[in-house]
C-alpha positions, -999 to +999 in steps of 0.1 A: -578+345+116-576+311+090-539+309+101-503+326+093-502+350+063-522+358+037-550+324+030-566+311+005-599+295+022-616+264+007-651+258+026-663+222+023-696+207+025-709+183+054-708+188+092-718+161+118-723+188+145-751+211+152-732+240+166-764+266+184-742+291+172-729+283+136-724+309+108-728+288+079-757+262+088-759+262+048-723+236+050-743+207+074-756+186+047-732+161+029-751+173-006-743+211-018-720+229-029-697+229-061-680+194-069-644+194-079-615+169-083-586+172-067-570+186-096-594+214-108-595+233-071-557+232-072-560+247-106-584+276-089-557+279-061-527+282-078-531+317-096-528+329-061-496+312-050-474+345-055-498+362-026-499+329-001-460+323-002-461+337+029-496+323+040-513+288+026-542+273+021-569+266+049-597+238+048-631+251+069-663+242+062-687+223+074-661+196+087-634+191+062-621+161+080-655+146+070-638+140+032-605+129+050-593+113+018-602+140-005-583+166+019-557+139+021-550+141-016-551+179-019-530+184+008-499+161-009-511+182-043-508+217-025-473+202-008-459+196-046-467+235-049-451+248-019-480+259+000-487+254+032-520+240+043-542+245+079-572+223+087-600+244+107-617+214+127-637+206+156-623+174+161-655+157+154-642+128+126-629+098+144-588+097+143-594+063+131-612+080+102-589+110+097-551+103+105-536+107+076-554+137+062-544+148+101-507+140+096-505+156+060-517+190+068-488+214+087-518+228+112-546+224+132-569+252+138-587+233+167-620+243+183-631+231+214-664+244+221-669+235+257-643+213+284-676+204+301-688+173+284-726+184+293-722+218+278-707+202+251-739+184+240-757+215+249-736+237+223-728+215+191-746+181+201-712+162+207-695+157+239-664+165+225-642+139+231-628+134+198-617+168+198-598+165+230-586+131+219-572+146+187-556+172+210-539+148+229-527+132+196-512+169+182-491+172+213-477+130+210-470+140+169-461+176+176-486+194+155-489+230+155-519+239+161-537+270+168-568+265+195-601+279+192-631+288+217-656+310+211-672+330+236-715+331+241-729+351+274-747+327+290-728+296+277-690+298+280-689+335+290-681+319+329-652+324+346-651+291+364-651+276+328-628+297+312-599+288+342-613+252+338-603+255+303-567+271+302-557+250+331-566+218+307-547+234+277-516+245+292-501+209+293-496+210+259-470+224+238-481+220+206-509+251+209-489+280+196-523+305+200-558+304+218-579+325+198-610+333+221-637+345+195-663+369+207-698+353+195-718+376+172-750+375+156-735+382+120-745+348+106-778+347+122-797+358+088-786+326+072-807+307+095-832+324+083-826+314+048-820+277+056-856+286+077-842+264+110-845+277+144-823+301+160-815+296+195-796+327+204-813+353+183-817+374+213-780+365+227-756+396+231-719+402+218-694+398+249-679+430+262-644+446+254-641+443+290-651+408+293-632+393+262-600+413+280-611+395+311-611+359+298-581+363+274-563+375+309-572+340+322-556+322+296-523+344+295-522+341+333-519+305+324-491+308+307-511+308+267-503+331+241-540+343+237-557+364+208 
């Protein structure tokens, strides 16, 4: 899910990480995509305000907290509107860089692709300590967030690492929702297109049994898992 409710999704352009199993390589590059002010994608959005009065607006991308100031200005716009806005991250802007975009938005949807700092690299190229570090930060400002981890056979389809991981998140009070997402091969064609090298083209979809399995680990721990 993008969040609560019905969403209106707005994918930005750019991504720092390399994620082996990404479904829109296309975003990484800072060039692409459709430019628009501030003003002229609220004007796109707001047709839809009668359906998201009950949902919002989520940022995805790429990285939107890579344009921190841009999301920072259409967040207050979307605020002045009534809607409610959710930023789908990986944590990996600095919070230095970010903050206030951070602050502005009423959600996180956080993914942490790996606890181990090692698999971490493996997986998106980061050790993902600025996603646990802006974590920590959501829980001192109370932030909802929603917490994200997908699942690769192979990868993070390990029990050890899945306990690892819900004992680490169930300090913190500000996850509302783990959403454990099954890894699929559905965006696989587009690194065809962008003609880079797949690395889990032969990688399988986890088992009913075994996403019922690791979701049971987190809800053992006391998460409300999805």
């Amino acid at each position: 899910m993008d969040g609560p409710g019905i969403r209106y999704v707005v994918f930005f352009q750019g991504c720092p990480l390399r994620c082996i199993y990404c479904h829109n390589p296309d975003t990484w590059p800072a060039r692409g995509g459709r430019e628009m002010t501030v003003e002229e994608l609220v004007e796109t959005i707001l047709p839809y305000k009668l359906f998201l009065r009950r949902g919002g607006v989520t940022l995805t991308g790429g990285e939107p907290l890579a344009q921190s100031g841009f999301v920072h200005e259409l967040i207050d716009a979307l605020h002045t509107h009534g809607l409610h806005v959710a930023i789908d991250t990986a944590g990996s802007i600095p919070l230095d860089q970010c903050r206030p975009a951070v602050d502005a938005a009423d959600m996180l949807l956080l993914d942490i692709k790996a606890l181990d700092a090692g698999l971490c690299r493996i997986i998106c190229g980061s050790d993902g300590s600025r996603a646990k570090a802006l974590l920590e930060y959501c829980q001192g400002v109370r932030k909802p967030v929603w917490l994200r981890h997908v699942v690769v056979p192979d990868y993070t389809l390990d029990e050890k690492r899945l306990r690892e991981l819900a004992a680490y998140l169930k300090p913190f009070t500000c996850i509302e929702r783990v959403e454990l997402l099954p890894f699929h091969q559905m965006g696989s064609y587009k690194w065809a297109a962008e003609k880079l090298p797949y690395a889990l083209q032969d990688k399988r979809t986890p088992t009913q049994e075994e996403m019922e399995n690791a979701r049971k680990i987190f809800s053992d721990a006391g998460l409300k898992v999805q």
